[in-house]
C-alpha positions in Angstrom: 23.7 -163.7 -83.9 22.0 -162.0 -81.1 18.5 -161.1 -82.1 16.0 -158.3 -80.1 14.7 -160.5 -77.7 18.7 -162.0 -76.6 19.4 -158.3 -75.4 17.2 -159.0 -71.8 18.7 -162.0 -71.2 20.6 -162.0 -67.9 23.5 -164.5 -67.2 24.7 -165.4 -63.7 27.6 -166.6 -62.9 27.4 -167.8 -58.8 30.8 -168.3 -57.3 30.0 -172.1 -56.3 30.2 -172.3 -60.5 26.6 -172.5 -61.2 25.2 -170.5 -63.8 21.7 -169.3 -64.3 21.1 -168.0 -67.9 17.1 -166.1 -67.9 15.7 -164.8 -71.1 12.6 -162.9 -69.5 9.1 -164.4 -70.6 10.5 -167.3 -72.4 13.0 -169.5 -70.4 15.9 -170.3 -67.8 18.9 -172.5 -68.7 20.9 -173.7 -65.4 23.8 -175.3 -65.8 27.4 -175.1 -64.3 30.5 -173.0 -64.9 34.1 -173.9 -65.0 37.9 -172.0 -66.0 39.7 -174.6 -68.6 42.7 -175.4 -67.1 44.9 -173.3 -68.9 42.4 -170.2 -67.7 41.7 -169.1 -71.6 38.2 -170.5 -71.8 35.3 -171.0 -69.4 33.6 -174.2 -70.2 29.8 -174.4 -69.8 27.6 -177.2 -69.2 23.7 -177.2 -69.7 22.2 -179.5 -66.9 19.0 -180.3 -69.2 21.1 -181.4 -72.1 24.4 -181.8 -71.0 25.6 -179.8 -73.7 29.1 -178.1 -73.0 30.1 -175.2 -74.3 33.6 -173.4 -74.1 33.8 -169.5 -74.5 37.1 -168.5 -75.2 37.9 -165.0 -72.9 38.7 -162.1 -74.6 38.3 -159.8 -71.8 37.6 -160.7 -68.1 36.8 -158.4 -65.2 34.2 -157.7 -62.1 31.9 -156.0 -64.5 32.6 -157.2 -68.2 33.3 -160.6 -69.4 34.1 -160.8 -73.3 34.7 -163.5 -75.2 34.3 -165.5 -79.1 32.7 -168.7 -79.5 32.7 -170.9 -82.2 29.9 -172.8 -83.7 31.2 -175.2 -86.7 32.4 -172.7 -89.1 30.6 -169.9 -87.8 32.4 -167.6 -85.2 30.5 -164.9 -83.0 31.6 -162.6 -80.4 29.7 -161.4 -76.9 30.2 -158.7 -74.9 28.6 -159.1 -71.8 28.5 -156.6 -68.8 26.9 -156.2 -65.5 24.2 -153.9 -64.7 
């Protein structure tokens, strides 16, 4: 669940599939970016931890990128769009 401080977070996705996620005042994550191969997820890996990630697209465009994850039994969906 997103809480106050989540909603000036900014994500970026470079094209050479790194991704920078910034949570102003706090922190930056960098990790890397990937489509699965069947195109219906894009898998995430967190370089600190190694940690990966798949978010499963909902919506997917220049300016909006939507999706559900799931975390054991708990599902949550994101709505994320450019500024």
């Amino acid at each position: 669940m997103l809480t106050a401080d989540d909603l000036d977070d900014t994500w970026e996705f470079a094209s050479d599939k790194k991704l920078t996620i910034t949570d102003p005042g706090n922190s930056t994550d960098n990790g890397t970016w990937e489509f699965s191969s069947d195109k219906n997820y894009v898998v995430i890996t967190d370089n600190a931890s190694s940690l990966v990630i798949k978010l499963h697209i909902l919506r997917l465009t220049n300016s909006e990128f939507w999706y559900d994850v799931q975390f054991g039994s708990d599902k949550a969906e994101y709505h994320l769009k450019s500024k």
